[in-house]
C-alpha positions as CSV (number, residue, x, y, z in Angstrom):
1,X,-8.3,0.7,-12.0
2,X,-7.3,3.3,-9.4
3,X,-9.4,3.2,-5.9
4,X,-9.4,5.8,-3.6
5,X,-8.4,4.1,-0.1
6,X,-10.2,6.4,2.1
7,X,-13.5,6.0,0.4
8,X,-13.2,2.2,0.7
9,X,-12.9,1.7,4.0
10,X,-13.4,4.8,6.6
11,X,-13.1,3.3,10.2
12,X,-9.2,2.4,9.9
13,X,-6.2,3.9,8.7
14,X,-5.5,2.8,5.0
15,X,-3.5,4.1,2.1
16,X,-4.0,6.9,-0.1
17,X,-5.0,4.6,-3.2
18,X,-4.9,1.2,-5.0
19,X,-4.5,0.7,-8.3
20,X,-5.1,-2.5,-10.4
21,X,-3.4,-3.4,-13.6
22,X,-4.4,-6.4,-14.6
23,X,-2.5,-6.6,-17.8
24,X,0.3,-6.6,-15.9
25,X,-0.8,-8.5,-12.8
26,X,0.4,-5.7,-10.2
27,X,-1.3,-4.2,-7.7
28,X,0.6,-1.0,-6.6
29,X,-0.3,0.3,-2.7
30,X,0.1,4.0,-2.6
31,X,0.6,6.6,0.4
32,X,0.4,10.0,-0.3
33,X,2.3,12.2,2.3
34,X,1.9,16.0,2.6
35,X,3.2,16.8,6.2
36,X,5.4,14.3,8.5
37,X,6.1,11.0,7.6
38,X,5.6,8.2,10.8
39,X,7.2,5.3,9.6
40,X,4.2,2.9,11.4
41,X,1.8,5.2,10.7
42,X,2.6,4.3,7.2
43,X,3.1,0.9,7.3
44,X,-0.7,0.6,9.5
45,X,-1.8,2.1,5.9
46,X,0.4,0.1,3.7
47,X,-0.9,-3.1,5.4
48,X,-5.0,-2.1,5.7
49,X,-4.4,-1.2,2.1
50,X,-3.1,-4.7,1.2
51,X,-6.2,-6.8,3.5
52,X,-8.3,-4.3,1.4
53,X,-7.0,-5.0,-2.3
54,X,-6.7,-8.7,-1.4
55,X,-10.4,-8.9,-0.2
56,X,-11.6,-7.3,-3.4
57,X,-9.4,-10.1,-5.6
58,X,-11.3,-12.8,-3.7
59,X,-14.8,-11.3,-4.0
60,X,-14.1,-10.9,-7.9
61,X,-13.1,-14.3,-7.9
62,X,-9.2,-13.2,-9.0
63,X,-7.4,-14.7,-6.3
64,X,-5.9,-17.8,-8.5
65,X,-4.2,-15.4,-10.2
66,X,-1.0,-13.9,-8.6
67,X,-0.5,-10.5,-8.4
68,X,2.4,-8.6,-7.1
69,X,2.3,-5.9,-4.6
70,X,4.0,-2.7,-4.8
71,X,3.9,-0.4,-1.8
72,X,5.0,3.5,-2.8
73,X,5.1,6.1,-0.3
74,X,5.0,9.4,-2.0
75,X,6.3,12.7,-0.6
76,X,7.5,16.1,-2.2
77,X,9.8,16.4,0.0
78,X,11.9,14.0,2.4
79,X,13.3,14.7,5.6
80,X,16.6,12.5,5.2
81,X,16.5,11.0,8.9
82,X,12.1,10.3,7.9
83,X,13.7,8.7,4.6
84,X,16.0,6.1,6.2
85,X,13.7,5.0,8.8
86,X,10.6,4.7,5.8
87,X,13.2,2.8,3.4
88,X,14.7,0.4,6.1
89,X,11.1,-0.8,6.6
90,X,9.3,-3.6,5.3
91,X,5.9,-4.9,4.7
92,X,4.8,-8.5,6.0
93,X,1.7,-9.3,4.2
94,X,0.1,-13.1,3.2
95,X,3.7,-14.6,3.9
96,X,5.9,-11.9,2.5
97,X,8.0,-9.4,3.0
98,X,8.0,-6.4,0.7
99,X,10.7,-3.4,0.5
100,X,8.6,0.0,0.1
101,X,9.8,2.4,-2.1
């Protein structure tokens, strides 16, 4: 299931989409860039996105079942200096650290 972040929640900053794959038990976190990249704007997004997916596992009664998170940034094209400071960074969410990509 793919959900459009903006349309979930429109007084904060959140990512671009979430998609759910059960099958596989991953939920991916995606940012969608088409101008500059700011590294905390992105990880503000990355993180709202998270609370968001998380909420909708509890409310569907899914949260004894573990998921893992990916978080994506996607961008046609990188600046490199943008790139290294996006890549170095990592996203804390529910006691974890997690490596964007």
């Amino acid at each position: 299931m793919i959900l459009k972040g903006e349309k979930l929640c429109q007084n904060q900053k959140v990512c671009g989409c979430i998609i759910f794959d059960e099958d596989h038990q991953v939920i991916g976190i995606i940012e969608l860039k088409s101008k500059t990249a700011h590294p905390t704007e992105i990880l503000e997004k990355l993180i709202n996105g998270s609370k968001i997916a998380s909420k909708l596992l509890e409310e569907c009664n899914a949260r004894n079942i573990v998921f893992k998170f990916y978080y994506i940034v996607l961008r046609k094209k990188w600046n490199i200096s943008e790139y290294r400071i996006i890549s170095s960074k990592k996203v804390d969410f529910e006691r974890k650290r997690y490596n964007y990509n």
